[in-house]
C-alpha positions as CSV (number, residue, x, y, z in Angstrom):
1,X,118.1,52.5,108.3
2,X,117.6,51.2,104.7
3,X,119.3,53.1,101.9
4,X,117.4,54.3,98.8
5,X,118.0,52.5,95.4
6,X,120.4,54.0,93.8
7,X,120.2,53.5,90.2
8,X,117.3,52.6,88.2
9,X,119.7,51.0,85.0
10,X,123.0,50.2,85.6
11,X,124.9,52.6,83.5
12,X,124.8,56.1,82.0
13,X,124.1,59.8,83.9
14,X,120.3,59.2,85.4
15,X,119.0,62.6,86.8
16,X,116.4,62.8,89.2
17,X,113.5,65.4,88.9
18,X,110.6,66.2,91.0
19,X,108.7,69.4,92.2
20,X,107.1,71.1,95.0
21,X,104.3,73.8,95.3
22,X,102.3,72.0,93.1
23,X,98.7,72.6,94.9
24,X,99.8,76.1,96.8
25,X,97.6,79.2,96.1
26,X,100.3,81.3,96.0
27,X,104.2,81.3,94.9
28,X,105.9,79.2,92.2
29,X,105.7,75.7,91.2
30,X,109.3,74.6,91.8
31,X,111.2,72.0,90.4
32,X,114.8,70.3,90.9
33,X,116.9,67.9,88.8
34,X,120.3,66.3,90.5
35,X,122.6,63.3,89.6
36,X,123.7,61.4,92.7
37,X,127.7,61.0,92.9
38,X,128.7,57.3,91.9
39,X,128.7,55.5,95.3
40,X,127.7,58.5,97.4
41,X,124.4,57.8,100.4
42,X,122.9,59.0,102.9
43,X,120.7,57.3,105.4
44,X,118.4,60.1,106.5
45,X,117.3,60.3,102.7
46,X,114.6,60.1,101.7
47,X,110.7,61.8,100.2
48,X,111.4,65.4,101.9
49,X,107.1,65.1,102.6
50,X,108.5,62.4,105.3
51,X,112.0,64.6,106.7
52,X,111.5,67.4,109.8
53,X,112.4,70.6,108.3
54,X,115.9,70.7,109.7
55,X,116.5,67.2,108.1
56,X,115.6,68.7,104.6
57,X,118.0,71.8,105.5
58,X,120.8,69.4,106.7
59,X,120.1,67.3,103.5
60,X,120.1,70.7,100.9
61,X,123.1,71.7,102.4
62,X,125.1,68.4,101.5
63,X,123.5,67.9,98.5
64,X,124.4,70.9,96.7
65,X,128.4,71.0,98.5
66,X,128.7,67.2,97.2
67,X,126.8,66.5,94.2
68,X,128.8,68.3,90.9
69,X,125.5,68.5,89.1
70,X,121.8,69.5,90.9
71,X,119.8,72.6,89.2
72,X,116.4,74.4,90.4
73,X,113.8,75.4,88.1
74,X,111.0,77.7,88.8
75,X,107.5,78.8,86.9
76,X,105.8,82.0,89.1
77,X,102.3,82.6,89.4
78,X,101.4,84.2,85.8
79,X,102.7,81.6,83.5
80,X,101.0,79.2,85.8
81,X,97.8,80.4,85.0
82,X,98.6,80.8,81.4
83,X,99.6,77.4,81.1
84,X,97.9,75.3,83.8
85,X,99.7,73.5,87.0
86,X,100.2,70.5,85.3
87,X,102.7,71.6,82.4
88,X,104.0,74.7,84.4
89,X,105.0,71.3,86.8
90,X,106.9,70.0,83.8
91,X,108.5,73.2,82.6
92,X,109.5,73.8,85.5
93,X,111.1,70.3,85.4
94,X,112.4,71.0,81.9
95,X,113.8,74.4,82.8
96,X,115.9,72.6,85.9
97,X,117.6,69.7,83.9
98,X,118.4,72.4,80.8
99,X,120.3,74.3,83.5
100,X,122.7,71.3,85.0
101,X,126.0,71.0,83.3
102,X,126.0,67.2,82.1
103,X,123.6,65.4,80.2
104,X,121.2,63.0,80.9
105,X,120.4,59.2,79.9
106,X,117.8,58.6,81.6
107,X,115.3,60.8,83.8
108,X,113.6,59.7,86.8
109,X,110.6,61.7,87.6
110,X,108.4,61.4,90.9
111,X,105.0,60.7,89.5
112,X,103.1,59.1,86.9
113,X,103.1,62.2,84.0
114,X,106.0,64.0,82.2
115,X,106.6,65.7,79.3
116,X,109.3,64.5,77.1
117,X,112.5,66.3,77.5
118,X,114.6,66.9,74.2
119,X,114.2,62.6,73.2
120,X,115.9,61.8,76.5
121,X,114.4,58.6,77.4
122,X,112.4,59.1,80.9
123,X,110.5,56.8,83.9
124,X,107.4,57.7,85.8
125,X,108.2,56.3,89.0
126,X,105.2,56.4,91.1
127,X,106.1,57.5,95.0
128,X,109.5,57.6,92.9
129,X,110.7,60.4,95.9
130,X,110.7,57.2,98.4
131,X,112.5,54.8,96.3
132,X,115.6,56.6,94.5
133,X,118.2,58.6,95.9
134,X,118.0,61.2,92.9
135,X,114.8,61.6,92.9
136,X,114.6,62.3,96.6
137,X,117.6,64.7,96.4
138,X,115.4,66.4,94.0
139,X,112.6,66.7,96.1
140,X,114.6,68.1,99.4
141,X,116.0,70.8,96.5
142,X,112.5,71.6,95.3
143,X,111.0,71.7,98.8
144,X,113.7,74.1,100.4
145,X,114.3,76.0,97.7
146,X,110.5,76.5,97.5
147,X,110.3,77.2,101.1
148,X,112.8,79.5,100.8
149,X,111.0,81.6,98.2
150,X,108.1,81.5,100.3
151,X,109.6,82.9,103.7
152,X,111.0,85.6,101.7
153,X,107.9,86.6,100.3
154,X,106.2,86.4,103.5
155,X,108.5,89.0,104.6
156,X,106.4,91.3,102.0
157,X,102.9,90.0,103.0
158,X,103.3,88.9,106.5
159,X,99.6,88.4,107.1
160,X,98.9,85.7,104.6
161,X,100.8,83.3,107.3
162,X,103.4,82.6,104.2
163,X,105.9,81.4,106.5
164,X,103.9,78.8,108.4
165,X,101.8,77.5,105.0
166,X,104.0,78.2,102.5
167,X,100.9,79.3,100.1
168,X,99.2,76.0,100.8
169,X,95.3,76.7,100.7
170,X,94.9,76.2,105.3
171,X,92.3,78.2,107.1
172,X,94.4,80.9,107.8
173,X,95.4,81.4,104.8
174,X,92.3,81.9,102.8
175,X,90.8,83.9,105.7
176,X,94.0,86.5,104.9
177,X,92.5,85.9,100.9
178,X,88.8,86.8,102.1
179,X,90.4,89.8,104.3
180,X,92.9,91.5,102.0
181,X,92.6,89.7,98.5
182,X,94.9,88.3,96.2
183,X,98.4,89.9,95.6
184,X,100.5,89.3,92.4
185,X,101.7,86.0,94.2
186,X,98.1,84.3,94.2
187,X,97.5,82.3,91.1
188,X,94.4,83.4,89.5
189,X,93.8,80.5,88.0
190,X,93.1,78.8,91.1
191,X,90.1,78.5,93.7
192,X,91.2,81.0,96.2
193,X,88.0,80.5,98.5
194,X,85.8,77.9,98.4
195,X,82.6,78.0,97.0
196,X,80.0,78.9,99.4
197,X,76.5,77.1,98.7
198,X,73.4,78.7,99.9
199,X,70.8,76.1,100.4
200,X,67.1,77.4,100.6
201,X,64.5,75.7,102.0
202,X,60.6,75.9,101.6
């Protein structure tokens, strides 16, 4: 199996970011940020959209016993609709590289949008999560930790099917929205059920 790239430049401390939960109705929008070890691979890595759940596990597991610097950031449902997906998505970014205990050169983010961080220089790397090994590490982080979140809560509100969706809009999911309404984990902000059009005829 072919091995990720592992640096975009050939020197300095690059940290990868990306995040996850980024069209849910419900939860956090969560982001990751992690430095792959000089030398260090791994060839199931990869865009954690492409891994079987127990891959991504597997993956979280090693990642944070062998990389010395990986953070998480979160943004919950309120600031989201204060601020809108798109910068809670890069706070959320910001809040996870201001955590890890090194600093950065260079920031790779998945994507084709960021938000400065504190004059570090950055790349938009488009599909970025299938290309470099930090930015994948960062989106296994985001996804599991997200997941996690998200099983938890759907031990409070088992019948909005968290566990199985992970506050992604399916069918079931919205029919639990039309049946019970929104809870504190719903951003308001979003369309929680679809528009329904009426069409009259003559």
């Amino acid at each position: 199996m072919a091995f990720l790239k592992e640096r975009f430049r050939p020197e300095g401390i690059e940290v990868g970011c990306d995040e996850a939960g980024r069209g849910c109705l419900a939860g956090p929008v969560v982001a990751a940020a992690a430095v792959v070890p000089k030398g260090w691979r791994n060839p199931i890595l990869n865009d954690s959209k492409k891994l079987t759940e127990s891959n991504r596990n597997e993956l979280r597991k090693i990642i944070e016993d062998e990389f010395e610097h990986w953070a998480v950031g979160f943004v919950y449902p309120e600031e989201i609709d204060e601020i809108n997906i798109l910068n809670a998505s890069f706070l959320a970014m910001h809040k996870a590289i201001e955590s890890l205990k090194c600093k950065a050169d260079l920031i790779l983010v998945d994507g084709n949008r960021f938000n400065s961080f504190q004059k570090v220089p950055h790349e938009c790397v488009i599909k970025g999560d299938g290309k470099y090994s930090a930015i994948a590490a960062a989106s296994i982080l985001a996804k599991t930790h997200r997941d996690e979140f998200m099983q938890n809560m759907h031990n409070e509100y088992p019948y909005y099917d968290w566990h199985r969706n992970k506050g992604y809009p399916t069918a079931k999911h919205r029919e639990a929205i039309r049946a019970n309404g929104p809870c504190e984990h719903h951003r308001k902000s979003f369309q929680l059920l679809p528009v329904q059009l009426e069409i009259f005829t003559k």
